[in-house]
C-alpha positions as CSV (number, residue, x, y, z in Angstrom):
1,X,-7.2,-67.6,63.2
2,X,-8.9,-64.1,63.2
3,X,-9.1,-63.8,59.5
4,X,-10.8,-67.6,59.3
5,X,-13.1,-66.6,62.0
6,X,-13.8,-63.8,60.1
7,X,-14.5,-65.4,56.6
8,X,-16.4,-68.1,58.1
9,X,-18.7,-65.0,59.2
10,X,-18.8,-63.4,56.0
11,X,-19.6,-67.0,54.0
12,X,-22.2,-68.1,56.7
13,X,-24.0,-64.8,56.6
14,X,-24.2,-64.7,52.5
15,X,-25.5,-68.4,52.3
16,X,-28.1,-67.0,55.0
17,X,-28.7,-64.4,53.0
18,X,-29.3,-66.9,49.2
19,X,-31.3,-69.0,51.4
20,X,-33.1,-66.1,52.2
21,X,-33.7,-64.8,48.9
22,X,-35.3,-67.9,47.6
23,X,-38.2,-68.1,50.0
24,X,-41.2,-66.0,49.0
25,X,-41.4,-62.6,49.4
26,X,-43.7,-61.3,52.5
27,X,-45.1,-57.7,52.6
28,X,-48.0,-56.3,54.6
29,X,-50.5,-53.6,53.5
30,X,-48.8,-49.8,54.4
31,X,-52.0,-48.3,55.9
32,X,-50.4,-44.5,54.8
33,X,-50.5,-45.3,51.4
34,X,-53.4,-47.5,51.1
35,X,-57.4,-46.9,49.8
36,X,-59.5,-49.4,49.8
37,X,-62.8,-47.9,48.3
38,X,-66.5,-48.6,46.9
39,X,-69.3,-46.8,45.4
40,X,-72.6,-47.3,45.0
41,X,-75.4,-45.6,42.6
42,X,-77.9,-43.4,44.8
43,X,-81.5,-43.4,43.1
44,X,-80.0,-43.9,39.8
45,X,-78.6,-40.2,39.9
46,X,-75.2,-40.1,41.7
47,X,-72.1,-42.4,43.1
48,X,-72.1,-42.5,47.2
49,X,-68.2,-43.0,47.8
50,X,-66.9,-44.3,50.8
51,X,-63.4,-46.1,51.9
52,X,-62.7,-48.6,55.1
53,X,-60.3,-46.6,57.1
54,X,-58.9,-49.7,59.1
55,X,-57.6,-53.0,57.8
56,X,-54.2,-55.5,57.7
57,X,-53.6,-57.9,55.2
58,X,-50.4,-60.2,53.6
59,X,-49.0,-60.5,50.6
60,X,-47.2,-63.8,49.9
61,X,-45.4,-63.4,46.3
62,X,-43.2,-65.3,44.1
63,X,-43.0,-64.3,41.0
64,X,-41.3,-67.5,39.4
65,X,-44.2,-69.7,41.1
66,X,-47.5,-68.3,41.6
67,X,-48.7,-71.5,43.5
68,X,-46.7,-70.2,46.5
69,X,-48.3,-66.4,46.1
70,X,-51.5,-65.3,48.1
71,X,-53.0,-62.7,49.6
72,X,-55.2,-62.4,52.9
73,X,-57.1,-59.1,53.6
74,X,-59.1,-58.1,57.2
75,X,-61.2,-55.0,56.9
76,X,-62.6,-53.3,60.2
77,X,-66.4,-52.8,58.9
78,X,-67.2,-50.5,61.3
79,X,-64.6,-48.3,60.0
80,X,-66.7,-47.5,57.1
81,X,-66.5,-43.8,56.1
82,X,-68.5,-41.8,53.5
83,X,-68.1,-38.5,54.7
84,X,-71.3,-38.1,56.2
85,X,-71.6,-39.6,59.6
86,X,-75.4,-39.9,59.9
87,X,-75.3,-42.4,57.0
88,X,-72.0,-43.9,57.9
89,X,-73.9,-45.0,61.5
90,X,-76.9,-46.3,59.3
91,X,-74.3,-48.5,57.4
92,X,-73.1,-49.8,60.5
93,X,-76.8,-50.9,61.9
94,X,-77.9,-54.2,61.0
95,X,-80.0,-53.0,58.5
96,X,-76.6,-53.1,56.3
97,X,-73.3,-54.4,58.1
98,X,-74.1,-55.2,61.2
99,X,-71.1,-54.7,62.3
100,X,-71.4,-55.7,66.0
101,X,-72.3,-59.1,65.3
102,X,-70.0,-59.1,61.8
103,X,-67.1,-57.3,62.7
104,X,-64.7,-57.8,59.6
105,X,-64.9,-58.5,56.0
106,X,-62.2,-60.7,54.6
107,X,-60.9,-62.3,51.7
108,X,-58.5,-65.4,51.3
109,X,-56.5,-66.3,47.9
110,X,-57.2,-69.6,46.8
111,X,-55.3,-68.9,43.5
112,X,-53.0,-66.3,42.4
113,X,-52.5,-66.3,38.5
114,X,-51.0,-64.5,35.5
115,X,-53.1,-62.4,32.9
116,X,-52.0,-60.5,30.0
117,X,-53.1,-57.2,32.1
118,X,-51.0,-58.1,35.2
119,X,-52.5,-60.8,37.5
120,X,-55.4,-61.9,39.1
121,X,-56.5,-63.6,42.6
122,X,-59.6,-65.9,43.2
123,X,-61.1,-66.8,46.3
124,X,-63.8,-66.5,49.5
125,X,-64.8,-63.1,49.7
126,X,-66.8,-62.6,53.5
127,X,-69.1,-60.0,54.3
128,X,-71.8,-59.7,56.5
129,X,-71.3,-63.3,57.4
130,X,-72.2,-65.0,54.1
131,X,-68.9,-66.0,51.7
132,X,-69.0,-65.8,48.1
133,X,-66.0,-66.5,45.5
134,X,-64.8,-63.6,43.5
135,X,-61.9,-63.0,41.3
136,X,-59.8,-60.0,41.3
137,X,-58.0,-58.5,39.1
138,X,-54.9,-56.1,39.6
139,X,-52.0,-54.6,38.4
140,X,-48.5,-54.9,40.5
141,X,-45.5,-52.8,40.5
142,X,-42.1,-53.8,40.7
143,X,-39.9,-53.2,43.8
144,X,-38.7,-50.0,45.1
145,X,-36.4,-49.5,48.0
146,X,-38.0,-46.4,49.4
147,X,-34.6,-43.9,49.4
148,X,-32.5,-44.3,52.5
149,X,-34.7,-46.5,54.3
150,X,-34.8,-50.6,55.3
151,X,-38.7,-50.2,53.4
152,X,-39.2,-52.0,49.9
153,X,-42.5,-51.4,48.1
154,X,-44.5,-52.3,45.5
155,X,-48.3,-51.0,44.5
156,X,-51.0,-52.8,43.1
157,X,-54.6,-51.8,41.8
158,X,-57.2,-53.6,41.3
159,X,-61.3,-53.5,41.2
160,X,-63.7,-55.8,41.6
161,X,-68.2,-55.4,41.5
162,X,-70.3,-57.5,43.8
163,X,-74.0,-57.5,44.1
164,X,-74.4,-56.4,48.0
165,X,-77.8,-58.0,48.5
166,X,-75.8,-61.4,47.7
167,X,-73.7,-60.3,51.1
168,X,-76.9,-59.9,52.5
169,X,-76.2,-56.3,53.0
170,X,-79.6,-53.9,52.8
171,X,-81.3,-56.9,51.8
172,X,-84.5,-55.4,53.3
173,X,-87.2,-54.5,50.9
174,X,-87.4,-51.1,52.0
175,X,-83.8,-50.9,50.9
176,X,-84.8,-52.0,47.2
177,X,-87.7,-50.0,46.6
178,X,-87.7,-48.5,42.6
179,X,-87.7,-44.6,42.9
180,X,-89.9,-43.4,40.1
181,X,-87.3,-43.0,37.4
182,X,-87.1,-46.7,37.2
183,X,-83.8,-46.6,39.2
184,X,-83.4,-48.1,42.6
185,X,-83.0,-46.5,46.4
186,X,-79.7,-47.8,46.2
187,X,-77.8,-49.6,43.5
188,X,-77.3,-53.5,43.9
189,X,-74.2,-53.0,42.3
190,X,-70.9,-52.3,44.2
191,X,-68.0,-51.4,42.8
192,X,-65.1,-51.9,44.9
193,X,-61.3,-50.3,43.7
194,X,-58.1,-51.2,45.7
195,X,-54.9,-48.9,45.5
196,X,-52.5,-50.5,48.3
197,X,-49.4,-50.2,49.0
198,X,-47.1,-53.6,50.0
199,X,-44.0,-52.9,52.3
200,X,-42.0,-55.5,53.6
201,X,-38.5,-54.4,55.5
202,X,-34.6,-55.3,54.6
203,X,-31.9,-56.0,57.3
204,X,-30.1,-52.6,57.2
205,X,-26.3,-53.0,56.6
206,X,-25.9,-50.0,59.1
207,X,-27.4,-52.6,62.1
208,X,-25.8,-55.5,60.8
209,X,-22.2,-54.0,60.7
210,X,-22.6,-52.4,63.9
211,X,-23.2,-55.7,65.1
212,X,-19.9,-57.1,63.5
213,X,-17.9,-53.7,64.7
214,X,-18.9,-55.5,68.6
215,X,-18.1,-58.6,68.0
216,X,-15.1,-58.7,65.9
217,X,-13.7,-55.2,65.1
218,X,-13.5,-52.4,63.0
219,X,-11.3,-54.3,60.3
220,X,-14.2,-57.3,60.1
221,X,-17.4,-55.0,59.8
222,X,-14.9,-52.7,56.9
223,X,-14.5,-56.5,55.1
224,X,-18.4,-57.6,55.5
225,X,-19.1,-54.4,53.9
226,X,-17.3,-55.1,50.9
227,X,-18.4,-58.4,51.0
228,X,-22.0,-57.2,50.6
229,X,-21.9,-55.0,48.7
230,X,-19.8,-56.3,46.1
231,X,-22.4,-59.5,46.2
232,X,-25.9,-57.4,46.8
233,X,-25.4,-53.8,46.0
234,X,-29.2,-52.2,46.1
235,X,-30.5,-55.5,45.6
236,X,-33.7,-56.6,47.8
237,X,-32.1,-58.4,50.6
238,X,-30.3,-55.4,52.7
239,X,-30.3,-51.5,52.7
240,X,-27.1,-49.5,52.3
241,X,-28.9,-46.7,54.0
242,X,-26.9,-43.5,54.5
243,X,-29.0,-42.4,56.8
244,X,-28.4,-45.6,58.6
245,X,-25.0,-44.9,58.5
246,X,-24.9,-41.5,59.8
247,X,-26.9,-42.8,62.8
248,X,-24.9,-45.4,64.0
249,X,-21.7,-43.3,63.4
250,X,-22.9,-40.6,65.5
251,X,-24.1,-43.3,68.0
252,X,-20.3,-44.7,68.4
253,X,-19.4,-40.7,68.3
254,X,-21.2,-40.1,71.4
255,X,-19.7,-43.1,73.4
256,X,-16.3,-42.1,72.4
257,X,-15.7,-44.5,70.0
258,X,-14.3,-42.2,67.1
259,X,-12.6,-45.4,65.2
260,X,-16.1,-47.3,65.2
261,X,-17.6,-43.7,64.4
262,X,-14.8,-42.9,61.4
263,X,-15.8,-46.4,59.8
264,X,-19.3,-45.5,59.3
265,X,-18.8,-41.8,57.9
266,X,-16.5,-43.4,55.7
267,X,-18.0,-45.9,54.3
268,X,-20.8,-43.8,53.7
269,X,-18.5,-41.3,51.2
270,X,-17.4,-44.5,49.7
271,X,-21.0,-44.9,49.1
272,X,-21.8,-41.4,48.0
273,X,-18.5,-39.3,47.0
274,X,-20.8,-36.7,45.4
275,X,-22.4,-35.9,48.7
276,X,-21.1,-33.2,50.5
277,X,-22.8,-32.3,53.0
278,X,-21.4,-36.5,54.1
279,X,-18.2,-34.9,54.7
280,X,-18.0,-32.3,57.3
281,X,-18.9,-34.6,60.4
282,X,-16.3,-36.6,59.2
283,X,-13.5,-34.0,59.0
284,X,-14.2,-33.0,62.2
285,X,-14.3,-36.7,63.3
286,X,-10.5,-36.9,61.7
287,X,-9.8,-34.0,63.9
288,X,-10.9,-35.7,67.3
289,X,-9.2,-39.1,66.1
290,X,-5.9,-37.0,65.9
291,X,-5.6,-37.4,61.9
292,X,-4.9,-33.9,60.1
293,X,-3.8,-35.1,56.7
């Protein structure tokens, strides 16, 4: 009866886990490893740079149906930042973005296609509370499982030039005036670049057998391990973490659980033989559990 209760786990948690795998993939934007920039020609002489420090956004991605991909992106205006803070407060007045009154600028997929370059999004682009359709284009990355973490990534750049005064941003004439070389106060012409990072987290196998280890034993969390990783390996739906590992290990080590705690060192040299420094917490671990062979 144990060993059918047990099965039953292993099969319900795997056709969780296909079921799982089908749906589309949901990241959000890692704000670390994220730029989302502009720059603008000053008197015809020089680019003004400047990023937006604050934002969120979604990424909805399947990669076999693009009908079901989309992206959504918030940016906190008033967290515009040149480097100079004089003009940085100007930008926030309502002679440019206003930003009491229009706090964010967003933009909403409408269309998510395929280009020979990589791919490219459509749809309302808001700022300064007028909305105007754009299409981006962008590059994406494949997945990476970020090393001994639950974190999978994936980067995309992409760049796309609007005319502010569209936006109604500095539409003032003051803020058009031709400087004498024939170049305006301040270029029309923004170009905006976008390096961002997607993340989106994996159940960690470390969590999920520690859950099994409570419910049903040692000998049932050992078998879901091979179960999954015999079906997933590194693949995109869980993290083999070692660092996961050590963690719960030493977790069931401090409650003086040295079984629970010898499973997880264990399983973590079955994972990585060539690790050594994997090894001495567990010979000492042996010791405690009485084992000197």
């Amino acid at each position: 009866m144990r060993f059918a209760s047990t099965t039953l786990a292993l099969l319900t948690c795997c056709l969780a886990t296909v079921a799982l795998a089908e749906e589309p993939k949901t990241y959000t934007i890692d704000p670390e490893h994220t730029e989302i920039g502009f720059s603008i020609r000053y008197v015809g002489v020089v680019p003004v740079r400047g990023v937006f420090t604050e934002y969120e956004g979604t990424l909805v991605f399947d990669e076999e149906d693009l009908r079901r991909s989309s992206v959504e992106v918030a940016i906190r205006a008033e967290s515009i930042d040149t480097g100079v803070e004089r003009r940085d407060r100007h930008l926030r007045s309502d002679d440019f973005f206003d930003v009491e009154q229009y706090p964010e600028l967003t933009f909403r997929s409408t269309r998510f296609e395929k280009t020979a370059g990589g791919y490219r999004v459509v749809g309302p682009l808001t700022i300064h509370g007028v909305t105007k359709e754009v299409v981006i284009p962008f590059t994406l990355t494949d997945e990476l499982l970020y090393p001994n973490t639950n974190s999978i990534m994936r980067g995309a750049e992409g760049r796309v030039t609007i005319n502010r005064v569209d936006f109604g941003v500095g539409s003032e004439q003051a803020f058009l005036q031709v400087m004498k070389n024939g170049s305006a106060w301040a270029s029309e012409e923004v170009d905006i670049s976008l390096v961002v990072t997607w993340e989106r987290r994996v159940r960690l196998v470390a969590d999920l057998l520690a859950e099994t280890v409570e419910q049903q034993g040692v000998a049932a969390a050992r078998a879901q391990f091979d179960a999954l990783r015999e079906a997933y390996g590194e693949a995109d739906v869980y993290s083999f973490s070692t660092n996961a590992m050590q963690r719960v290990g030493k977790a069931f080590l401090e409650q003086g659980r040295v079984e629970e705690a010898l499973l997880f060192f264990e399983l973590n040299v079955t994972m990585q033989p060539d690790w050594w420094w994997l090894y001495p917490l567990m010979a000492d671990t042996y010791l405690q559990h009485g084992d000197t062979g």
